[in-house]
C-alpha positions in Angstrom: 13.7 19.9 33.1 12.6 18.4 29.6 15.7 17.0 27.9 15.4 17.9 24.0 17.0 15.3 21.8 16.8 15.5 17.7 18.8 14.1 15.5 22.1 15.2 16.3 22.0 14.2 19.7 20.7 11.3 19.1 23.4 10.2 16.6 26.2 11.2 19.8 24.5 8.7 22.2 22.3 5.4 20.6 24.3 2.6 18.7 23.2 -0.9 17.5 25.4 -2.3 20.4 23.2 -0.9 22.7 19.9 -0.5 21.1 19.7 -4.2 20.0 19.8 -5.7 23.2 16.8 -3.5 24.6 14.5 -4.1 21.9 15.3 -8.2 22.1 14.6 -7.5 26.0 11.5 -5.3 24.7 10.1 -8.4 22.7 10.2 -10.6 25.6 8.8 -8.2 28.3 5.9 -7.0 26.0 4.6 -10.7 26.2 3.9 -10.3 29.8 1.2 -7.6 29.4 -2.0 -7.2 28.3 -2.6 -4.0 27.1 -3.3 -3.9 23.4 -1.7 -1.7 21.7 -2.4 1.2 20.1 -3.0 3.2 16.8 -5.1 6.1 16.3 -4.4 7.3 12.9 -6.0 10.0 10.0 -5.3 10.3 6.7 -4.0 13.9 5.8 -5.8 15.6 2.4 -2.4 17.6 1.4 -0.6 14.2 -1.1 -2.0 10.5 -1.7 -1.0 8.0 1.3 -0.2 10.9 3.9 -1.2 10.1 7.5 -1.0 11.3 10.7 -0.6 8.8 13.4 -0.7 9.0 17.1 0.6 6.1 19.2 0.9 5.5 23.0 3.7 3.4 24.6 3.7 1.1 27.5 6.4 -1.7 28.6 6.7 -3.4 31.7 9.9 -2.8 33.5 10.6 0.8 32.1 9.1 3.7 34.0 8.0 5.7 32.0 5.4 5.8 28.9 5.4 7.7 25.2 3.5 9.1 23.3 4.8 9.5 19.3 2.6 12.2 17.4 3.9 10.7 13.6 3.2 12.2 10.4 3.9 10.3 7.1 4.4 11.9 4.0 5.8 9.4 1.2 6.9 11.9 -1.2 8.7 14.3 1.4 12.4 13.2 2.7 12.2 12.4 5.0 9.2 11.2 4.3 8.5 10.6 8.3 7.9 13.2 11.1 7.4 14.5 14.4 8.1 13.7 18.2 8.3 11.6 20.9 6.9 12.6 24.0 9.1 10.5 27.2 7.1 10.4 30.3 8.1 9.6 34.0 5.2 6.6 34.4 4.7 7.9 38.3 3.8 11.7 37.9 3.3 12.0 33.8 6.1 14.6 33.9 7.6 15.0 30.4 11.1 13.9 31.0 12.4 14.2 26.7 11.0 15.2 23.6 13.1 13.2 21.1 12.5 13.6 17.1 10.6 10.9 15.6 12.1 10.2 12.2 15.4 9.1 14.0 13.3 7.2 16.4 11.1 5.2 14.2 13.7 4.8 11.6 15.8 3.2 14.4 13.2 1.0 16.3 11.5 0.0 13.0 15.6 -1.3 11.2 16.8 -2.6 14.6 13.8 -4.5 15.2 13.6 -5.9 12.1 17.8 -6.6 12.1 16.5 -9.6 14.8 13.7 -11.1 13.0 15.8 -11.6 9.9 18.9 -12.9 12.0 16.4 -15.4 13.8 14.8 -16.4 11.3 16.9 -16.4 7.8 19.0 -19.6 7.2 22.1 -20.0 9.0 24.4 -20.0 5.9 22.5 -16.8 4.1 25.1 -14.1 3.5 24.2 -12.0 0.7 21.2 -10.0 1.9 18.8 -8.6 -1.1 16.9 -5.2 -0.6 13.7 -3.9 -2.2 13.4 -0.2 -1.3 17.0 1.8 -0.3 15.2 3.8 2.2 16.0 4.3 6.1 14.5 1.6 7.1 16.3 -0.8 4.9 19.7 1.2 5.9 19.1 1.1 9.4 18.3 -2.9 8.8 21.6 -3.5 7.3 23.5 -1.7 10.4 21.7 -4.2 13.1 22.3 -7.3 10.7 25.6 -6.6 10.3 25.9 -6.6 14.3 23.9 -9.8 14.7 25.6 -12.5 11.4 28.2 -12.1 8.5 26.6 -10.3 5.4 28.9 -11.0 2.7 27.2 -9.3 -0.4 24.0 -7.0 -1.0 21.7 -7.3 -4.2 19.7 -3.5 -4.5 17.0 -2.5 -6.0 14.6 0.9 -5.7 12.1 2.2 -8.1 14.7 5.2 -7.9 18.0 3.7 -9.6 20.0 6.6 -8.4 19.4 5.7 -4.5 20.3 2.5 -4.9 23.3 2.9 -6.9 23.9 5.4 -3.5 22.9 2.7 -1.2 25.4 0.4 -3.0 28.5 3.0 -3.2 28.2 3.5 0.8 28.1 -0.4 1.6 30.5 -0.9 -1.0 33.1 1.3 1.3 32.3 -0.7 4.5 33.6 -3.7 2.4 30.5 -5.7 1.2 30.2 -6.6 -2.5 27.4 -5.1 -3.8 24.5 -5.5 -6.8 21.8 -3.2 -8.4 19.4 -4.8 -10.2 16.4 -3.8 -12.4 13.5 -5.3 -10.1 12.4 -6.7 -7.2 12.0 -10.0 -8.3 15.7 -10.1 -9.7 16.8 -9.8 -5.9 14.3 -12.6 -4.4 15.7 -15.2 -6.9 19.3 -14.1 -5.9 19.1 -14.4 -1.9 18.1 -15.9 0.7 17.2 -13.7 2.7 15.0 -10.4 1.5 14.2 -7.4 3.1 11.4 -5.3 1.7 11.1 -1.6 2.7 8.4 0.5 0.3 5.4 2.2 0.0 3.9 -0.5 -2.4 0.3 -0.7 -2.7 0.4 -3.7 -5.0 2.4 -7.0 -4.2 6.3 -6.8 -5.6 6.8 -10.5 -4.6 4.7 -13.6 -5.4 5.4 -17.2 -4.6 7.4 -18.3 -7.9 9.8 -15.6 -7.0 11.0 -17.0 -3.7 13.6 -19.7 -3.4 13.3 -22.6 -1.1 14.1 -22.1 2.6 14.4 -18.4 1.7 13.0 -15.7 4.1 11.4 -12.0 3.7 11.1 -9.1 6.1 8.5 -7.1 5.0 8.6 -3.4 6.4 6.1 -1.8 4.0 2.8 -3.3 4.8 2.5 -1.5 7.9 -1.1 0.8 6.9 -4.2 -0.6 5.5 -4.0 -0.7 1.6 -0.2 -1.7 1.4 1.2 -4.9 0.1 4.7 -5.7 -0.6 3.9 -10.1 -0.3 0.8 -11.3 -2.7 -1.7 -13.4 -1.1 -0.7 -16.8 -2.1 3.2 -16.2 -1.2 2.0 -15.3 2.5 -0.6 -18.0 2.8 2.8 -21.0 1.8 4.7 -19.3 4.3 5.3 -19.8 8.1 4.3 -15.9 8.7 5.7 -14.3 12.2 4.0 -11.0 13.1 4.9 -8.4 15.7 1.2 -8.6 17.0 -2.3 -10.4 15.6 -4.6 -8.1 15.9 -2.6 -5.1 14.0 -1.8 -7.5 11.3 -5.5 -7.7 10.6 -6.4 -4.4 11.1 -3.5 -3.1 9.5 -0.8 -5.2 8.7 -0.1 -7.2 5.4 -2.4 -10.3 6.7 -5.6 -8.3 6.9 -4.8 -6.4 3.6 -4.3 -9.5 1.7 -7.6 -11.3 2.8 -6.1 -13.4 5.3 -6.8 -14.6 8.7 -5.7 -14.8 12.2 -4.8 -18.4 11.8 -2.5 -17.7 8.8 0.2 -16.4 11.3 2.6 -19.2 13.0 3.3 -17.0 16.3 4.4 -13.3 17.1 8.1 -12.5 17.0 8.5 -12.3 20.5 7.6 -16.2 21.1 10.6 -16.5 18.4 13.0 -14.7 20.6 12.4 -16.3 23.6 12.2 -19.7 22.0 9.3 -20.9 22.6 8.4 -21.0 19.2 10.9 -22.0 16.2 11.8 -20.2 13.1 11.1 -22.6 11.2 9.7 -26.5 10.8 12.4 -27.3 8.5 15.2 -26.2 5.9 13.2 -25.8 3.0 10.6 -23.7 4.3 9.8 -20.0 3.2 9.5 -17.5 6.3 7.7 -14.0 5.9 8.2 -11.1 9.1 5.6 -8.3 8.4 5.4 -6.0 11.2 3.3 -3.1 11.3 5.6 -1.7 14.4 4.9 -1.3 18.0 4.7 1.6 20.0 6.5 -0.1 23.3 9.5 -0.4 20.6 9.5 3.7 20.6 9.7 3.2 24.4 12.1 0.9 24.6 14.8 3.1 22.2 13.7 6.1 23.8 14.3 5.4 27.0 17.8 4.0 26.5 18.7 7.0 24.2 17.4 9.2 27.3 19.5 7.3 29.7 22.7 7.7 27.7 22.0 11.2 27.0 21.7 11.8 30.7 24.8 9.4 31.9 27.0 11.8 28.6 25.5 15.2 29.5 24.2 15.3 25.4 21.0 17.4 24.9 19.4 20.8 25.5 17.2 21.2 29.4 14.1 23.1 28.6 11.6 24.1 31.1 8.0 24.0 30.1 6.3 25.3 33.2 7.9 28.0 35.8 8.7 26.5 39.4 7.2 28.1 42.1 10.3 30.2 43.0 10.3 31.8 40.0 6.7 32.8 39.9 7.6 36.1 41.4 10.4 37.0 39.1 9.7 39.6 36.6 
């Protein structure tokens, strides 16, 4: 039986708690292979920046692999789409289909909840966003696992989802701040975290205090930028791999190269690498997002759902029992 899992029973069995803790394992294990991973992707001709992107998922101690069929449409909500296709790694049997939105929303925020724990200074408690999306939400719910967050500084293009953004955190006790741009936020915090579909830099150098750091979710296609040139090239810039930050991460976009990145994040988690040389330096996290991080959440969501009995069996292909029923 293929266990189908969307949204709403994925909400009854995955939590930060659980989630965090095998995407940190996730980062450490995916330094112990050598298979590259990943992207086949196609731009769509229906709306400017729409893509369809397929990505296959390995990671060694799980048994099984996925495959995520994505679509991305930025002016949809959600703007992301499709499945995740959970296979046993011995006989390719498809063991879940899980919805993707959910999926890459969660892997993409959880993920980037550790690099901004690890490497923002220890004393940062009021956390700025650029872009009030899912991403940045799903951000804020890990980070608030991992350190104290005190206050939030907000800004979107859209004022109203921010204002949103603000009411909701404002309820789970945080002080909150919209502001009128992006820059507004980066001279307010410490630590930043950019979600957007920006295809020109938001942040340059001059806007970024000392010993402040940046995640940077949006640079994650060819032809996005979120961090100008100069600002990435002072900074001690952690990637989730080298050869997608070239191809299509925020280094290769901005005209850098492979030597302009200090280390991958998972040499940062398992601490072979520091966050930083010292106090007063600027840190940058652009990750394009891997697809043994839609592995790692998937399986664990499928191993909850099965341990809670949460999700609907479907059978794609008749057993040979039933072959003569009719």
């Amino acid at each position: 039986m293929t266990v189908l899992l969307g949204a709403t029973e994925l909400q009854r069995v995955v939590t930060p708690e659980d989630m965090l803790p095998a995407l940190r394992q996730g980062f450490v294990a995916a330094l112990g292979t050598r298979t590259s991973p990943q992207r086949v992707r196609q731009s769509l001709p229906t709306s400017a920046g729409s893509i369809a992107v397929l990505l296959p998922g390995l990671l060694p101690g799980i048994p099984a692999y996925t495959v995520k069929v994505n679509a991305k449409f930025p002016g949809s909500d959600p703007a992301i789409s499709g499945i995740v296709c959970l296979h046993d790694l011995r006989t390719g049997e498809l063991v879940a289909l899980l919805d993707s939105a959910f999926v890459t929303a969660w892997r993409t925020g959880l993920s980037a909840a550790l690099a901004t724990d690890l490497l923002s200074p220890a004393g940062a408690r009021a956390v700025g966003i650029i872009g009030a999306g899912a991403q940045a939400e799903m951000t804020l719910r890990g980070l608030t696992r991992l350190r104290t967050v005190e206050r939030l500084v907000i800004h979107d293009a859209d004022g109203g989802r921010a204002h949103r953004m603000a009411e909701s955190w404002q309820r789970a006790g945080l002080a909150c701040q919209v502001v009128g741009s992006a820059r507004e936020v980066a001279r307010t915090c410490d630590s930043v975290v950019t979600a957007t579909w920006s295809r020109l830099p938001l942040l340059h150098l001059p806007d970024i205090r000392p010993g402040a750091h940046i995640t940077s979710l949006g640079a994650d296609e060819p032809g996005k930028a979120e961090l100008d040139a100069g600002l990435l090239r002072h900074a001690r810039v952690i990637v989730d791999d080298l050869d997608l930050a070239m191809t299509s991460g925020a280094l290769g976009s901005a005209g850098l190269g492979r030597e302009d990145a200090a280390a991958v994040l998972g040499r940062v988690v398992d601490g072979t690498v520091p966050a930083r040389a010292h106090a007063g330096q600027v840190t940058v996290y652009t990750p394009v997002g891997l697809p043994w991080q839609d592995l790692a959440l998937s399986w664990a969501a499928y191993e909850a759902a099965l341990r809670d009995g949460v999700g609907v069996g479907f059978r794609f292909h008749s057993r040979p029992e039933d072959e003569g029923d009719a």
